[in-house]
N, CA, C and O atoms as a Tripos MOL2 file, in Angstrom:
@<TRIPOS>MOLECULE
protein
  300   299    75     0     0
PROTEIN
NO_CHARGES

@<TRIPOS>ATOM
      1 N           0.8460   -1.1710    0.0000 N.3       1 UNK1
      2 CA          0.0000    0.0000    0.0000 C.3       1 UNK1
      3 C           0.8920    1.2340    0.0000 C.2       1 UNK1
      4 O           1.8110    1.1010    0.8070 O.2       1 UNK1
      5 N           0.9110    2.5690   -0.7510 N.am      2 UNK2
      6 CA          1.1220    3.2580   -0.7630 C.3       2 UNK2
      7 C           0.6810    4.3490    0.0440 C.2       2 UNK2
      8 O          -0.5180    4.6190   -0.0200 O.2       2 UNK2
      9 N           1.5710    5.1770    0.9520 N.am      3 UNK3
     10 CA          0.9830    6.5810    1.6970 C.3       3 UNK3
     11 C           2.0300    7.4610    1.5690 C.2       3 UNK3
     12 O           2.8590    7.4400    0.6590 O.2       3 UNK3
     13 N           1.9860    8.2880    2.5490 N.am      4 UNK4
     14 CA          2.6190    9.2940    2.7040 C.3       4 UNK4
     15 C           3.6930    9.0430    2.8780 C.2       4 UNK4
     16 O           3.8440    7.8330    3.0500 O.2       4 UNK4
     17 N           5.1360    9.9610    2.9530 N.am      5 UNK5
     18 CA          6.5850    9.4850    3.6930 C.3       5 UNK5
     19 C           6.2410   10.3060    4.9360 C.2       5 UNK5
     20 O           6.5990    9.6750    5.9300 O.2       5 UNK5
     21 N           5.9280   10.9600    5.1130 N.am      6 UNK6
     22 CA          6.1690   11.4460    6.8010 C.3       6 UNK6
     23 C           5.0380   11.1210    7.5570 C.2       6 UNK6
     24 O           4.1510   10.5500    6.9240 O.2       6 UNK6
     25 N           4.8170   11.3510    8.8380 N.am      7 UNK7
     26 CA          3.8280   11.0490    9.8140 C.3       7 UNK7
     27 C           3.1050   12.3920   10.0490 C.2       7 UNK7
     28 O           1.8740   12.3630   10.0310 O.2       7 UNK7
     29 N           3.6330   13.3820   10.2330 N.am      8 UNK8
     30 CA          3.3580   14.1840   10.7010 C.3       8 UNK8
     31 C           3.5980   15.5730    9.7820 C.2       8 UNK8
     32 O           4.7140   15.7010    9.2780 O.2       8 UNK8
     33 N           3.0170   16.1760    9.6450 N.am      9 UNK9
     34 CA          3.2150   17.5250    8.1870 C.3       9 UNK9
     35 C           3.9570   18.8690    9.0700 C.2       9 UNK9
     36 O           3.7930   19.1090   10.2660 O.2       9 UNK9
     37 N           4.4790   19.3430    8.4700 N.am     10 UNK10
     38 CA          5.2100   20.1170    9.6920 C.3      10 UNK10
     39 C           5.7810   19.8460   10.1420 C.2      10 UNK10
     40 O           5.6350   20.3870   11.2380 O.2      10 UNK10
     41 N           7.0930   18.8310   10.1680 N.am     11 UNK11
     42 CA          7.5360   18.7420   10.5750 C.3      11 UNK11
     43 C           9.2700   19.6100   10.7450 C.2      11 UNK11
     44 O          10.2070   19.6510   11.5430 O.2      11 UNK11
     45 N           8.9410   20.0850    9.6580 N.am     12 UNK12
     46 CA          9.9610   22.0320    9.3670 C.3      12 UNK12
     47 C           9.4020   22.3790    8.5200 C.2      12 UNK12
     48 O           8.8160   22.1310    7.4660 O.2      12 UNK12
     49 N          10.0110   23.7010    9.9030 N.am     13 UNK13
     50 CA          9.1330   25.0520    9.5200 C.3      13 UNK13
     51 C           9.4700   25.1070    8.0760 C.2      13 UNK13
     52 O           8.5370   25.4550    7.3510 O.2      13 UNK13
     53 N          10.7080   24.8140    7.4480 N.am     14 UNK14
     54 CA         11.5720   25.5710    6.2330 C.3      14 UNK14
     55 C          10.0860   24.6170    4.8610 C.2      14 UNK14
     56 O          10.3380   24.7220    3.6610 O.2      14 UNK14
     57 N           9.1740   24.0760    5.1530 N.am     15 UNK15
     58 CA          8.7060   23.4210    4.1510 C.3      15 UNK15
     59 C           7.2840   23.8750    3.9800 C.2      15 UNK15
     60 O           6.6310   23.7430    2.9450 O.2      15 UNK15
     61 N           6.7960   24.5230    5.3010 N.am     16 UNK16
     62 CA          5.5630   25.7720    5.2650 C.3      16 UNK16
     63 C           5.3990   25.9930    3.4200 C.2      16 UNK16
     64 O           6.3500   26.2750    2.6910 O.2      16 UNK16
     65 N           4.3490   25.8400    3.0760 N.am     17 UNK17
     66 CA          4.1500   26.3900    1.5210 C.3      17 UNK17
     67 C           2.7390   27.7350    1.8090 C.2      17 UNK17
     68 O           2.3140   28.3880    0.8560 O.2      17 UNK17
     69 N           2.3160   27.8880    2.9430 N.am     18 UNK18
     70 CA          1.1570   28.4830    2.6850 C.3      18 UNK18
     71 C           1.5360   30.1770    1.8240 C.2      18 UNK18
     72 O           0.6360   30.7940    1.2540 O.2      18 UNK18
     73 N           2.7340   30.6080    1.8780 N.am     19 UNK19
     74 CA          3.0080   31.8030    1.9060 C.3      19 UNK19
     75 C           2.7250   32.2130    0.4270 C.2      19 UNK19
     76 O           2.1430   33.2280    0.0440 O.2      19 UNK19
     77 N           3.2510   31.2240   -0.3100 N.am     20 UNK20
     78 CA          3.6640   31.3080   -1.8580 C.3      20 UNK20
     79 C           2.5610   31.1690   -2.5400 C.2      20 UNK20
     80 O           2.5610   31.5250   -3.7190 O.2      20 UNK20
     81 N           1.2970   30.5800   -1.9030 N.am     21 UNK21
     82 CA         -0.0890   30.4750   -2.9000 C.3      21 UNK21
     83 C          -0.4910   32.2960   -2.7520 C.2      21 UNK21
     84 O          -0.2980   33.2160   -1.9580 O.2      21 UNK21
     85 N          -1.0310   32.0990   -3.8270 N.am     22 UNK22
     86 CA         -1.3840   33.6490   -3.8140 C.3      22 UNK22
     87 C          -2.6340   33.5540   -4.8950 C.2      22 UNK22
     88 O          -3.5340   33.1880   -4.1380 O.2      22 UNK22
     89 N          -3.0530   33.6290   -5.8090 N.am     23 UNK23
     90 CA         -4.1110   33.4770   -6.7360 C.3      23 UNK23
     91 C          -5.1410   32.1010   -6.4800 C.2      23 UNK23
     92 O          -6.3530   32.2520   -6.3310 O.2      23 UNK23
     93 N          -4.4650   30.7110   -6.4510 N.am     24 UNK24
     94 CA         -5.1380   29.7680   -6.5540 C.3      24 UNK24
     95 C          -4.7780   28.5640   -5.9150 C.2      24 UNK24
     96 O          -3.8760   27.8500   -6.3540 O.2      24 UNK24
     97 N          -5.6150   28.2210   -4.6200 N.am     25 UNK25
     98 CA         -5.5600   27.3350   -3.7450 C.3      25 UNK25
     99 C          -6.2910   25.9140   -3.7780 C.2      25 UNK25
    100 O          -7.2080   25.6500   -4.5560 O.2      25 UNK25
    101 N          -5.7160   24.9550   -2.7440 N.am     26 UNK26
    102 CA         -6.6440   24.3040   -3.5240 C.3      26 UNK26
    103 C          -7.9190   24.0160   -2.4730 C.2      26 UNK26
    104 O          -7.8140   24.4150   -1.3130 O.2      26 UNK26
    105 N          -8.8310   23.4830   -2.8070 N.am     27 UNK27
    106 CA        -10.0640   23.7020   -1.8910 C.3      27 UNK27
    107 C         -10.6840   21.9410   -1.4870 C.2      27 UNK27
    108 O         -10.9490   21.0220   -2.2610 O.2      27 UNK27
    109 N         -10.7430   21.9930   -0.1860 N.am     28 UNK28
    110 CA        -11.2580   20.5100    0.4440 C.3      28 UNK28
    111 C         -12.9270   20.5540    0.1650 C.2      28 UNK28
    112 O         -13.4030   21.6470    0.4710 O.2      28 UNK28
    113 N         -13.7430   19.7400   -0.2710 N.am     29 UNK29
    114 CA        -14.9740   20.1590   -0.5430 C.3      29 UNK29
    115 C         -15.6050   19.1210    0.9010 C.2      29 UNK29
    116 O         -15.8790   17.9610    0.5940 O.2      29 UNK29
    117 N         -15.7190   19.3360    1.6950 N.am     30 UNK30
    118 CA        -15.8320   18.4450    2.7820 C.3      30 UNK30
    119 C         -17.5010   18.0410    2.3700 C.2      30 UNK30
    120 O         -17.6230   16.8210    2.2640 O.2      30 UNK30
    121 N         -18.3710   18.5550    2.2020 N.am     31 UNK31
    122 CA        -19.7820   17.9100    1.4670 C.3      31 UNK31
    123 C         -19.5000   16.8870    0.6760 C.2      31 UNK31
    124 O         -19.8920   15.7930    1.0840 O.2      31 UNK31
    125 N         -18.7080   16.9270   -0.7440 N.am     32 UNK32
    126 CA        -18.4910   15.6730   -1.3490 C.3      32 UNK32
    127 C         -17.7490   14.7330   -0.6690 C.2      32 UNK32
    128 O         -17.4520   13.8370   -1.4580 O.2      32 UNK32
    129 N         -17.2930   14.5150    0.4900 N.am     33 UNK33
    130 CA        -16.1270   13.5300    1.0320 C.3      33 UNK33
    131 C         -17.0010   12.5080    1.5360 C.2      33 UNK33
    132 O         -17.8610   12.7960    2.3690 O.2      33 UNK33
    133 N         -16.8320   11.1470    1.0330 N.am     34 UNK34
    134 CA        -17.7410   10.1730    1.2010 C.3      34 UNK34
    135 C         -16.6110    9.3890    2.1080 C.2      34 UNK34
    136 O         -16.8060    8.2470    1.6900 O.2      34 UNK34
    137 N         -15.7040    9.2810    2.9410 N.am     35 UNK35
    138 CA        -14.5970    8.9850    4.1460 C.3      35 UNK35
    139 C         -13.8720    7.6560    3.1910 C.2      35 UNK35
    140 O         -13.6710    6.7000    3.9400 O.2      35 UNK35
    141 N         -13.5000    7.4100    1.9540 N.am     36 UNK36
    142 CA        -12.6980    6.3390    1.8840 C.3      36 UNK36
    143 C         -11.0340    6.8080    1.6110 C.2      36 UNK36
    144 O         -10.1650    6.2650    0.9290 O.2      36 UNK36
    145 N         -11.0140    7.6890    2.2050 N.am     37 UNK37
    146 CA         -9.9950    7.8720    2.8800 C.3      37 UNK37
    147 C          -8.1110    7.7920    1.8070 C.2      37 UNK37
    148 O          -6.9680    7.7240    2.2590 O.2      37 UNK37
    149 N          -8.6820    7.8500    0.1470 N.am     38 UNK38
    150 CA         -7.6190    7.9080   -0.3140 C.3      38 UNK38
    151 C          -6.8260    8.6280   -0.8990 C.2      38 UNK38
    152 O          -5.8870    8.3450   -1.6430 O.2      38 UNK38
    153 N          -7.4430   10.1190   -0.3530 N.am     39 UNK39
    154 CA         -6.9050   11.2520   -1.0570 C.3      39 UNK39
    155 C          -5.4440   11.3270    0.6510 C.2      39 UNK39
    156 O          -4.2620   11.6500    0.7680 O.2      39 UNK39
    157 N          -6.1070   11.0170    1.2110 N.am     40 UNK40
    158 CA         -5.0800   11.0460    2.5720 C.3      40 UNK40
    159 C          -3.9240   10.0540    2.1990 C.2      40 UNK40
    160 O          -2.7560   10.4380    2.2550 O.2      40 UNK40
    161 N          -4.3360    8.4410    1.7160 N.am     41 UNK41
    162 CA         -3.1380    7.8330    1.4960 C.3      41 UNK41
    163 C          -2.4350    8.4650    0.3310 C.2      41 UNK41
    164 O          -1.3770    8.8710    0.8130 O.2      41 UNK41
    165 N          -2.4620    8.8030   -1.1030 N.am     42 UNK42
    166 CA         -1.9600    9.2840   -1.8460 C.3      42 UNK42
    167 C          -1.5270   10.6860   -1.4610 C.2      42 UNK42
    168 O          -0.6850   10.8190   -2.3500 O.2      42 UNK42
    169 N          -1.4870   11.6440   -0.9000 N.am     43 UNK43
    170 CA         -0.9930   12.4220   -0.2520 C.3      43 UNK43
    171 C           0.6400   12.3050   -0.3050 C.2      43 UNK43
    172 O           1.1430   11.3110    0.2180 O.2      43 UNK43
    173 N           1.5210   13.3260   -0.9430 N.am     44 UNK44
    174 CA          2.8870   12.9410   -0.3910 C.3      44 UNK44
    175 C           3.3160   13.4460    0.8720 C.2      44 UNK44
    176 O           4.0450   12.8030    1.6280 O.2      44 UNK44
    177 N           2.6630   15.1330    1.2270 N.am     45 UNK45
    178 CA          3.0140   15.5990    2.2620 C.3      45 UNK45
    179 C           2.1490   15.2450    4.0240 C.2      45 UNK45
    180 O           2.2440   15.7850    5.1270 O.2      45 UNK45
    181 N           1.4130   14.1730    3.5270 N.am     46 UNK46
    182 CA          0.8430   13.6990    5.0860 C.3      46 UNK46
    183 C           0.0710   15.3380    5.4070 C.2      46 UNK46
    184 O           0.2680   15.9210    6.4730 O.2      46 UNK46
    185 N          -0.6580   15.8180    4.4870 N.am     47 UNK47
    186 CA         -1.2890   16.9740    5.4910 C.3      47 UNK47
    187 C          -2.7530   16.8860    5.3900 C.2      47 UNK47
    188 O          -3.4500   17.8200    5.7860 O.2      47 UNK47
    189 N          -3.3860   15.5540    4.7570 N.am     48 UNK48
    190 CA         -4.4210   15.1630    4.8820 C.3      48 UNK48
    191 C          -5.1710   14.3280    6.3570 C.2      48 UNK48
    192 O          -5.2150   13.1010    6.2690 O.2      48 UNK48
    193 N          -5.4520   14.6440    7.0050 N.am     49 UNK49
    194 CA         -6.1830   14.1740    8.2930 C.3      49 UNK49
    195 C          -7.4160   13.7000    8.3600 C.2      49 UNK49
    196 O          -8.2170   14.4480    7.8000 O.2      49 UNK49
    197 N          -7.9140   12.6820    8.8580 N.am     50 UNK50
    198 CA         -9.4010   12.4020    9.2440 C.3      50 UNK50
    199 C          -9.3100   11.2290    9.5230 C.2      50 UNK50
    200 O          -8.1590   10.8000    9.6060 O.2      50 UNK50
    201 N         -10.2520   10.4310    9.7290 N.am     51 UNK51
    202 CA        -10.6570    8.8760    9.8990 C.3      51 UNK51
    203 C         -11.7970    8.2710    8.9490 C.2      51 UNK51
    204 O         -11.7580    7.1970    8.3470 O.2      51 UNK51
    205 N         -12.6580    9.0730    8.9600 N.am     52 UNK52
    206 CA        -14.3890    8.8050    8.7860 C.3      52 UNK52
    207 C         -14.7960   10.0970    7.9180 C.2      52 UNK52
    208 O         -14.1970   11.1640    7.7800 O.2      52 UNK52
    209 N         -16.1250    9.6050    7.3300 N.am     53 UNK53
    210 CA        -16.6020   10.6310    6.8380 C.3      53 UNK53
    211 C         -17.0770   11.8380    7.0120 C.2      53 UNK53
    212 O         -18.1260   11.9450    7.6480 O.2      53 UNK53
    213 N         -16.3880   13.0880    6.4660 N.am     54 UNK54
    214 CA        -16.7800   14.4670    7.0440 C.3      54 UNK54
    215 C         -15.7340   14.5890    8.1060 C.2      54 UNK54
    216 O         -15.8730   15.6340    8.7400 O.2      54 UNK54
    217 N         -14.8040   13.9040    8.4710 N.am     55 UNK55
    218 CA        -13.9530   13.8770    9.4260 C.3      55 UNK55
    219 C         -12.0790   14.7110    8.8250 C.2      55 UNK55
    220 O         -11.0940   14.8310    9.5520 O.2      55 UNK55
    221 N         -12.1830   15.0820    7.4890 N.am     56 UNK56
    222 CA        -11.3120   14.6010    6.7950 C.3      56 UNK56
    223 C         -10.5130   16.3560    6.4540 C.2      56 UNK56
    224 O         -11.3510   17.1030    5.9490 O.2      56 UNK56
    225 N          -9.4800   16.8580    6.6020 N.am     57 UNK57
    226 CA         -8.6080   17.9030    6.5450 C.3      57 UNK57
    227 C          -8.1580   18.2050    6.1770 C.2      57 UNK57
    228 O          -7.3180   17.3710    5.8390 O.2      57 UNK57
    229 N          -7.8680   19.4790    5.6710 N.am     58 UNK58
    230 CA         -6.0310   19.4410    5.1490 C.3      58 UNK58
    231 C          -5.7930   20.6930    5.4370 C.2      58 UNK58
    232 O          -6.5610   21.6530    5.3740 O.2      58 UNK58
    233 N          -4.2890   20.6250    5.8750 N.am     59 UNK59
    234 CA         -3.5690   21.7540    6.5300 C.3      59 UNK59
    235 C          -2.9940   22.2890    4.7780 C.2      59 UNK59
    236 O          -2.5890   21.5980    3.8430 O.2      59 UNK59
    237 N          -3.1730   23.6640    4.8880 N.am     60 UNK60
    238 CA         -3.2850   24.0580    3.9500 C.3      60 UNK60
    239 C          -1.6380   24.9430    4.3840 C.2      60 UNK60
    240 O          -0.6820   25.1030    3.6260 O.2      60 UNK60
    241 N          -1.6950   25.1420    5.0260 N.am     61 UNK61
    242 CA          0.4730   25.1100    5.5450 C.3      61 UNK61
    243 C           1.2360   24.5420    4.6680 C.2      61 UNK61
    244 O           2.1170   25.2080    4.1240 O.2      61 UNK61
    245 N           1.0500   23.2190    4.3630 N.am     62 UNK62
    246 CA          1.8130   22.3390    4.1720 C.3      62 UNK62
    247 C           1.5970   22.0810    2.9930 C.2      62 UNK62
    248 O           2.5590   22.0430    2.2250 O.2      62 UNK62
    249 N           0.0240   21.7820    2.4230 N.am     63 UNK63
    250 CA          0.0150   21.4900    1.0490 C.3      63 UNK63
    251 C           1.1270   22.0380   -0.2960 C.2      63 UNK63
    252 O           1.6020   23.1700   -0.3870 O.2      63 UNK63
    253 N           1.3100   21.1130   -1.0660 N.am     64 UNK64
    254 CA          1.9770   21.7080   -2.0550 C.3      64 UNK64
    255 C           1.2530   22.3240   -3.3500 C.2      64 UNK64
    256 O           1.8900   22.9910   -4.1650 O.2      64 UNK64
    257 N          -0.3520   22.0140   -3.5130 N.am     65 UNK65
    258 CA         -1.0850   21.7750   -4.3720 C.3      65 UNK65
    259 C          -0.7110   20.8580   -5.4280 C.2      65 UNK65
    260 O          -0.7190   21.3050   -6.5750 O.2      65 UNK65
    261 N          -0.3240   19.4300   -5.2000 N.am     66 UNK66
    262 CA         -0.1940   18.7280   -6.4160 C.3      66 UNK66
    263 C          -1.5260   18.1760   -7.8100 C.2      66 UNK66
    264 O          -1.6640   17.9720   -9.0160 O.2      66 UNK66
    265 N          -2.4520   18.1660   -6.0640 N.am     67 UNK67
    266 CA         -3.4320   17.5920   -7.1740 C.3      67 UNK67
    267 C          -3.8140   16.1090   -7.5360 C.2      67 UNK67
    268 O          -4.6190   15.6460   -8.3440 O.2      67 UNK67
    269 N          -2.7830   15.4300   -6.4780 N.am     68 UNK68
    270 CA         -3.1560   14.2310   -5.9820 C.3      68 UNK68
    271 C          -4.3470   13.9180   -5.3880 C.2      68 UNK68
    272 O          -5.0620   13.0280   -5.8480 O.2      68 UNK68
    273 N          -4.5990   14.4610   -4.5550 N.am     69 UNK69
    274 CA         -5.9550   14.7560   -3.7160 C.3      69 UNK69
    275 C          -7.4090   14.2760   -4.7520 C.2      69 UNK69
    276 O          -8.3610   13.5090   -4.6050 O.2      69 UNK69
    277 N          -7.0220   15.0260   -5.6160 N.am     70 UNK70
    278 CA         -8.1660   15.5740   -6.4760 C.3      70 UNK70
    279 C          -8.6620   14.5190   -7.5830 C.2      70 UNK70
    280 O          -9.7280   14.0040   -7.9190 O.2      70 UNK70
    281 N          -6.7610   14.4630   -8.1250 N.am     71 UNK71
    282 CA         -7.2940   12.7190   -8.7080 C.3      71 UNK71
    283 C          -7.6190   11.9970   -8.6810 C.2      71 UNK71
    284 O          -8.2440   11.4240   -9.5740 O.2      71 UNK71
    285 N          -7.3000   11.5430   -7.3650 N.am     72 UNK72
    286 CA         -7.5990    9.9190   -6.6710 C.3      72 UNK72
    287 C          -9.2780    9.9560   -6.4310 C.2      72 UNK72
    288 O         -10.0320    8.9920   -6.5630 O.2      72 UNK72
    289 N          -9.5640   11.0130   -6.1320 N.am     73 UNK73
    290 CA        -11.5290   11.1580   -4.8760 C.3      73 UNK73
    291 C         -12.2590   10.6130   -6.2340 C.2      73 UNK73
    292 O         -12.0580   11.0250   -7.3760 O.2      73 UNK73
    293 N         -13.1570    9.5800   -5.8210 N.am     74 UNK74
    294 CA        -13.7900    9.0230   -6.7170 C.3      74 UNK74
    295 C         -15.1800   10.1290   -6.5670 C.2      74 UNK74
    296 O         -16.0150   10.0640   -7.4690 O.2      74 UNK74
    297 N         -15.4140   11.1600   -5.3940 N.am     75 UNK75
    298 CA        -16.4840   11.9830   -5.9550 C.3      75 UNK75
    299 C         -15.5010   13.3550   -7.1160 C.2      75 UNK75
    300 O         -16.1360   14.2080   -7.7360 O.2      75 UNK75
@<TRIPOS>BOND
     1     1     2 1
     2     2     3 1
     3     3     4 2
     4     3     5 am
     5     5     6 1
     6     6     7 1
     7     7     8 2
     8     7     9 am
     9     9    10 1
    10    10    11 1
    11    11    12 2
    12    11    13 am
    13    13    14 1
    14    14    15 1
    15    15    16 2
    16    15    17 am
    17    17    18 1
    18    18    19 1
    19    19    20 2
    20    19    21 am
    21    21    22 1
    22    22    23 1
    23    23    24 2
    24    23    25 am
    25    25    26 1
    26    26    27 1
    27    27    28 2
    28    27    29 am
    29    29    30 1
    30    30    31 1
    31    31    32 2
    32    31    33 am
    33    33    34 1
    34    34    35 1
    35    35    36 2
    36    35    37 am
    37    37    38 1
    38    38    39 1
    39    39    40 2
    40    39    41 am
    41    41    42 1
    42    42    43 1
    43    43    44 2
    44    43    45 am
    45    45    46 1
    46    46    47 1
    47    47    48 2
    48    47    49 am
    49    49    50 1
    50    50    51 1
    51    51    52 2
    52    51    53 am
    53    53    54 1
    54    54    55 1
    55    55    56 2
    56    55    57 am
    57    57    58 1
    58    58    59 1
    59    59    60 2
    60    59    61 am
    61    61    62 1
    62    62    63 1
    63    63    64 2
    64    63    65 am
    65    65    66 1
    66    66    67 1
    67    67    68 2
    68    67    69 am
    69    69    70 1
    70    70    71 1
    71    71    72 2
    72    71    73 am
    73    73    74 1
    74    74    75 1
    75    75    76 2
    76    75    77 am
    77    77    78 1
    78    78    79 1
    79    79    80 2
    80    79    81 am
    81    81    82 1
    82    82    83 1
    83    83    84 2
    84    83    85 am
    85    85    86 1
    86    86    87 1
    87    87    88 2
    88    87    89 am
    89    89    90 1
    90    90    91 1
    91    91    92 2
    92    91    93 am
    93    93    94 1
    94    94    95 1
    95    95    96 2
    96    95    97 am
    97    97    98 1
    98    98    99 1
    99    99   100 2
   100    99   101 am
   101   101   102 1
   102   102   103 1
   103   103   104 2
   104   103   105 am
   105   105   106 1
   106   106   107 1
   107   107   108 2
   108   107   109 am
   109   109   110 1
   110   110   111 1
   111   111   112 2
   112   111   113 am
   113   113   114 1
   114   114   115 1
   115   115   116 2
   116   115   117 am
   117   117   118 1
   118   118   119 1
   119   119   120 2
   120   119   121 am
   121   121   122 1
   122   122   123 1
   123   123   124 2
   124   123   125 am
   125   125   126 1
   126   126   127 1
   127   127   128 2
   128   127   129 am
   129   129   130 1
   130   130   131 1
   131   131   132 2
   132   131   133 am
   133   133   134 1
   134   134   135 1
   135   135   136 2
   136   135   137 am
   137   137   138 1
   138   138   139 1
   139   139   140 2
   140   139   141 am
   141   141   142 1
   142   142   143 1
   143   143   144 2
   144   143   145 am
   145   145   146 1
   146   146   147 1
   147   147   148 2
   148   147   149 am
   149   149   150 1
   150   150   151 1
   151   151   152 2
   152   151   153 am
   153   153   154 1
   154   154   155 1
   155   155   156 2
   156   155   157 am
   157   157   158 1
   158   158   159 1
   159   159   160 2
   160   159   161 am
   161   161   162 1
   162   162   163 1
   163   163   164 2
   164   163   165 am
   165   165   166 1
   166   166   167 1
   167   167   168 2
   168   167   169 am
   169   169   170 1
   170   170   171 1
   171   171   172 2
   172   171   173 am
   173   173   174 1
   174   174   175 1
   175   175   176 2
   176   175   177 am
   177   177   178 1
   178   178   179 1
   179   179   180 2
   180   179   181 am
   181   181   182 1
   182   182   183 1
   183   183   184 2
   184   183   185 am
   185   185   186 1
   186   186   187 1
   187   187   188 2
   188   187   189 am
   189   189   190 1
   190   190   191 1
   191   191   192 2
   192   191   193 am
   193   193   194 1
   194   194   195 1
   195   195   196 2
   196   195   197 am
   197   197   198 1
   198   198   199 1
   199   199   200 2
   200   199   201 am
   201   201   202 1
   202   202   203 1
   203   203   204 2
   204   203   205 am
   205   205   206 1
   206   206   207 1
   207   207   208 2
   208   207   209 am
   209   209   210 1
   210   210   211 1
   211   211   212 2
   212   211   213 am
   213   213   214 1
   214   214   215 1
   215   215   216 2
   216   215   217 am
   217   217   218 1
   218   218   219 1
   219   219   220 2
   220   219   221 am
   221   221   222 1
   222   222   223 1
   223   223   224 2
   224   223   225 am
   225   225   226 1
   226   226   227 1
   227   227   228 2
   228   227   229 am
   229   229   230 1
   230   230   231 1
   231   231   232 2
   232   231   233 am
   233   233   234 1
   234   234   235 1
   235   235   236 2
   236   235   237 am
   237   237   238 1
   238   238   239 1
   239   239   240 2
   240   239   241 am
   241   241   242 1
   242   242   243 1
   243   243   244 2
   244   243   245 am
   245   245   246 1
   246   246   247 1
   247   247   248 2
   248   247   249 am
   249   249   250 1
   250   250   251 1
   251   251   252 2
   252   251   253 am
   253   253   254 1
   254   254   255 1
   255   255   256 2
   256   255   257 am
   257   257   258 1
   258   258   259 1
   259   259   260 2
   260   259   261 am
   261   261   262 1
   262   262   263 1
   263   263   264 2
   264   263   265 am
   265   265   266 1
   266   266   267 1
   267   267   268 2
   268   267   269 am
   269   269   270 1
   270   270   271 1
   271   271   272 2
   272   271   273 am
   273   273   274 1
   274   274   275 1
   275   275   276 2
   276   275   277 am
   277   277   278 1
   278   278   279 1
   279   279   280 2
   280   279   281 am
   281   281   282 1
   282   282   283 1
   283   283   284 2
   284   283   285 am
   285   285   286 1
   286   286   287 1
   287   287   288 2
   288   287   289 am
   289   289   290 1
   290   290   291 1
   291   291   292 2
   292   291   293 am
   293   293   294 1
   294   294   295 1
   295   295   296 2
   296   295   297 am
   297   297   298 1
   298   298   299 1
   299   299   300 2
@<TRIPOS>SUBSTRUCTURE
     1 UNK1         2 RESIDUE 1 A UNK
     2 UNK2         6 RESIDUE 1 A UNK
     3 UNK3        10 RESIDUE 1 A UNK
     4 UNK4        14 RESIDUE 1 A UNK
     5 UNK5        18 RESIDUE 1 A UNK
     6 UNK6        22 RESIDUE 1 A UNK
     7 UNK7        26 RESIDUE 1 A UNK
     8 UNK8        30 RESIDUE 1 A UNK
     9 UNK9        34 RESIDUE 1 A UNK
    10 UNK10       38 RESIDUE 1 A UNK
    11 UNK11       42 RESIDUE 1 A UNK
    12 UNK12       46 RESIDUE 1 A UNK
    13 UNK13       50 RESIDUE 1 A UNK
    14 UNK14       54 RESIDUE 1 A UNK
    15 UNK15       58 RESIDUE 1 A UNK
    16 UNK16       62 RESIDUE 1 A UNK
    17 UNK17       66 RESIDUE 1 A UNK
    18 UNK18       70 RESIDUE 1 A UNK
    19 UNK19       74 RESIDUE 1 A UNK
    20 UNK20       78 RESIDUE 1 A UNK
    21 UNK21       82 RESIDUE 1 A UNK
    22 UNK22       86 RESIDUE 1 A UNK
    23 UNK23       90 RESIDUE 1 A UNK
    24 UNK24       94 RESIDUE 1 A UNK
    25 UNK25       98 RESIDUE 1 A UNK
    26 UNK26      102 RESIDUE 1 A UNK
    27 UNK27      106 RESIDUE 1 A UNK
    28 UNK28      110 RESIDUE 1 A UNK
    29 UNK29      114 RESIDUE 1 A UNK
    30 UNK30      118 RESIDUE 1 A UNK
    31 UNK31      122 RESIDUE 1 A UNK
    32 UNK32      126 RESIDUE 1 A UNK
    33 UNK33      130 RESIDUE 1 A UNK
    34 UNK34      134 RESIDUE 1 A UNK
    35 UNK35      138 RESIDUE 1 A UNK
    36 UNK36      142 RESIDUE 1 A UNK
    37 UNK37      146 RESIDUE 1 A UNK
    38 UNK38      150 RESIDUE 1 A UNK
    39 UNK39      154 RESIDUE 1 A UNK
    40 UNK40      158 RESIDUE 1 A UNK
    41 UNK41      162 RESIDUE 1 A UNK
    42 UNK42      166 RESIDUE 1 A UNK
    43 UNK43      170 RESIDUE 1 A UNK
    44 UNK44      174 RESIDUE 1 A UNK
    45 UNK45      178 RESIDUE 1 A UNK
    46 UNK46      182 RESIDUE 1 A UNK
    47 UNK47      186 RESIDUE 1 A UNK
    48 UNK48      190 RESIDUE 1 A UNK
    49 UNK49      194 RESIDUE 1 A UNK
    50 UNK50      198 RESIDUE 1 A UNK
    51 UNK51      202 RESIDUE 1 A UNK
    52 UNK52      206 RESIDUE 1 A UNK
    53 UNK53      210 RESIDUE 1 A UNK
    54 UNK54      214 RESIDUE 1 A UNK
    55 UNK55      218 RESIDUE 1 A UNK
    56 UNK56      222 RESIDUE 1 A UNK
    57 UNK57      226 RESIDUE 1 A UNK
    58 UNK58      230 RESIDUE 1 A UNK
    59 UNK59      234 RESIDUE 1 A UNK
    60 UNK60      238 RESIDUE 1 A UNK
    61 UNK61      242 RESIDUE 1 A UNK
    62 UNK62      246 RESIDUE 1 A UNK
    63 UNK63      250 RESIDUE 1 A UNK
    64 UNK64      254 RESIDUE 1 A UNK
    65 UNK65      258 RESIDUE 1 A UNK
    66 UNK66      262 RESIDUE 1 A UNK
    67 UNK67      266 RESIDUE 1 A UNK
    68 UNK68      270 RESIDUE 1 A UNK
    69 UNK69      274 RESIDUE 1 A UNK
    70 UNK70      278 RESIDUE 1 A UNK
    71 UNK71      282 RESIDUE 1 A UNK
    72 UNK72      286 RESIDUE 1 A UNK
    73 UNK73      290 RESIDUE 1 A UNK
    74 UNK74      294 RESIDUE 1 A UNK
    75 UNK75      298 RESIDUE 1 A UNK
């Protein structure tokens, strides 16, 4: 199974991305999130959080906007 490499997002400061978005972010639609949970495993930076449905996060600090997220969500 494939996930994340780190455990924890933030784990330096020096990797913070929130500063550099400026026009276009990317957006968690927490209504469509039906909890199978694989936009979190495909994730490289671990800044996806939740368990369950509607439970589900992302630290927007950390994101890189790849767009992984977005691919994987079968909604």
């Amino acid at each position: 199974m494939f996930g994340p490499l780190f455990c924890k997002p933030g784990s330096s400061k020096e990797y913070k991305t929130g500063s550099w978005r400026s026009t276009q972010k990317p957006k968690f639609l927490q209504q469509n999130c039906i909890g199978c949970g694989l936009c979190k495993l495909v994730c490289p930076e671990a800044c996806i959080t939740g368990k369950e449905k509607n439970t589900y996060t992302v630290d927007y600090d950390y994101c890189k906007g790849c767009g992984l997220c977005a691919y994987i969500c079968p909604k």
